[in-house]
N, C-alpha and C positions, 0 to 999 in steps of 0.2 A: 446252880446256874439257872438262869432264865431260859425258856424255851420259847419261842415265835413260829407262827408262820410267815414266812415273804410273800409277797403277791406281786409277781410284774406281769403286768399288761400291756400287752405290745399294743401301741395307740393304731388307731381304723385312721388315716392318713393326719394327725396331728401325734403330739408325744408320747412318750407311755408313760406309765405310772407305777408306784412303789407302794404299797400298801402293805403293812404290819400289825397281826393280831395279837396280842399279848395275850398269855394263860387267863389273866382275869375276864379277859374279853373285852376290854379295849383296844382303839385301832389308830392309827396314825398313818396319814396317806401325803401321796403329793404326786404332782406331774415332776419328768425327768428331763433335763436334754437327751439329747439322743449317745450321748457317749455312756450316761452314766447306766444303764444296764448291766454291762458288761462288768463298769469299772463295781457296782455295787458286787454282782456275784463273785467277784472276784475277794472281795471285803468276807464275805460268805466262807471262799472255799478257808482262806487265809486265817482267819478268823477261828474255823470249826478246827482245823488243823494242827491249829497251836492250841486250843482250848483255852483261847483270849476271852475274859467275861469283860475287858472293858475297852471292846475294840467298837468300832459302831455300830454295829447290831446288838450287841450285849449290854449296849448304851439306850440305842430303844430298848430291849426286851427289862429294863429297868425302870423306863417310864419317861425316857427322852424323846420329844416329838420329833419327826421329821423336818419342820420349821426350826426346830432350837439350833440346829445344826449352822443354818442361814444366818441365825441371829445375829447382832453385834454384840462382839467378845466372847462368842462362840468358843473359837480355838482357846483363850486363853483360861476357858472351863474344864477342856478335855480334858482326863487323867494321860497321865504318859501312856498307859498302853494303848489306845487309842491312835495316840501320835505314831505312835512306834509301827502298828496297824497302817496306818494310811503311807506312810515313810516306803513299808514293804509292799503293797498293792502299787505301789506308783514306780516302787523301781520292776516288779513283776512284768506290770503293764510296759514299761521302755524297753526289757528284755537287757537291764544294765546287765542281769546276772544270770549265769543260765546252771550255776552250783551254787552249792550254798556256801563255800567259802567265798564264791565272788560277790554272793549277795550280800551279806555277811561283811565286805571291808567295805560294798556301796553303800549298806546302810549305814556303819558308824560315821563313813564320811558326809553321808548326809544328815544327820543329826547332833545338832547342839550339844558341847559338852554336857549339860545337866539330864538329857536326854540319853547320853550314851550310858551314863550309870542304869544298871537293870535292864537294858534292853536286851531282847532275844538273843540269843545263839543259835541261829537254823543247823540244822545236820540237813546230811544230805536224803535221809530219808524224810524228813521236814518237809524236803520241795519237792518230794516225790509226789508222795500224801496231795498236798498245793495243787498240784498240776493236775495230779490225777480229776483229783475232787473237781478245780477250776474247768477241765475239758471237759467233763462231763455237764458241768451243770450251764458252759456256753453252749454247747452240743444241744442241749433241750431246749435252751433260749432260741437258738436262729433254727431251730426247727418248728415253732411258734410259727401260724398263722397271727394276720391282724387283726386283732381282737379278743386271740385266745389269752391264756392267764399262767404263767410256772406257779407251780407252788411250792416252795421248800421248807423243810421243816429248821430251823436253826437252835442248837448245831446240826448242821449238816455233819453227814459222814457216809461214807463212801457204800455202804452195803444200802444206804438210804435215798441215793440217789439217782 
C-alpha cells in the first residue's frame, strides 16, 4: 500500500487547501470549498479503516492528481472501490445510517447493480473504527487556527492520530 501525507490548511479568510506528499516526494495540491474538509477526512478515516488502496487517497498516493478527479470522465475512470468509498463517506456524512446493518442496506440501495457486486460489508466494529478515527481527526481540524496546517499520515489509524 501507498503511504501520503495529507496537508490541510485552514485558508487566513479565503479557502483551504489539500495538499498530498507522495513517498517518492511528489506533491499534488488544490484549493477546497469550504465543505470539503471535513467531507475529505472523512474519505481518510473511511478509507484507513477498511484498508481501501483504491478509495481516493489511495488513488492520489498512486500518482492521481488532485485535478484528475475534476477532470471530464473522471467518475467513469474510478475503480469500484473508489465508488464504493465516496457511496459510504456520503451516507456517513447524511447520518443515513447510524449501524452498520443500516449503512449496509443504504449503501446497496444506493449503488448500481454492477456496483453492488463486491462492495463492502461493514460490521459494526467497521463503524466503530470510522467514527472513532473520523472524530478524532474532525476534533483536530476545527481545533486548527487560520493558517495552521493538519498533517495525517495516510493510512491513518487510530493509535496515529
Amino acid at each position: 500500500m501507498h503511504v501520503i501525507t495529507i496537508e490541510l490548511k485552514k485558508g487566513r479568510g479565503g479557502p483551504s487547501s489539500l495538499a498530498c506528499r507522495r513517498e517518492d516526494g511528489s506533491r499534488t495540491w488544490a484549493q477546497l470549498h469550504p465543505f470539503l474538509p471535513t467531507h475529505d477526512l472523512t474519505h481518510c478515516a473511511v478509507e484507513s479503516a477498511l484498508g481501501m488502496t483504491g478509495g481516493f487517497f489511495g488513488l492520489v498516493a498512486g500518482g492521481w492528481e488532485l485535478d484528475d478527479f475534476a477532470s471530464p470522465g473522471a467518475t467513469a475512470r474510478l475503480p469500484p472501490q473508489a465508488l464504493w468509498a465516496e457511496h459510504i463517506v456520503g451516507l456517513i456524512e447524511r447520518q443515513v445510517a447510524t449501524d452498520a446493518r443500516g449503512l449496509n442496506e443504504a449503501l446497496t440501495a444506493s449503488l448500481s447493480p454492477e456496483l453492488r457486486v463486491g462492495a463492502p460489508a461493514l460490521t459494526d466494529r467497521d463503524m466503530e473504527v470510522i467514527e472513532r478515527l473520523r472524530r478524532r481527526l474532525l476534533t483536530r481540524w476545527q481545533g486548527l487556527g487560520a493558517g495552521e496546517t493538519l498533517r495525517v499520515r495516510f493510512p491513518a489509524s487510530l493509535s496515529g492520530v
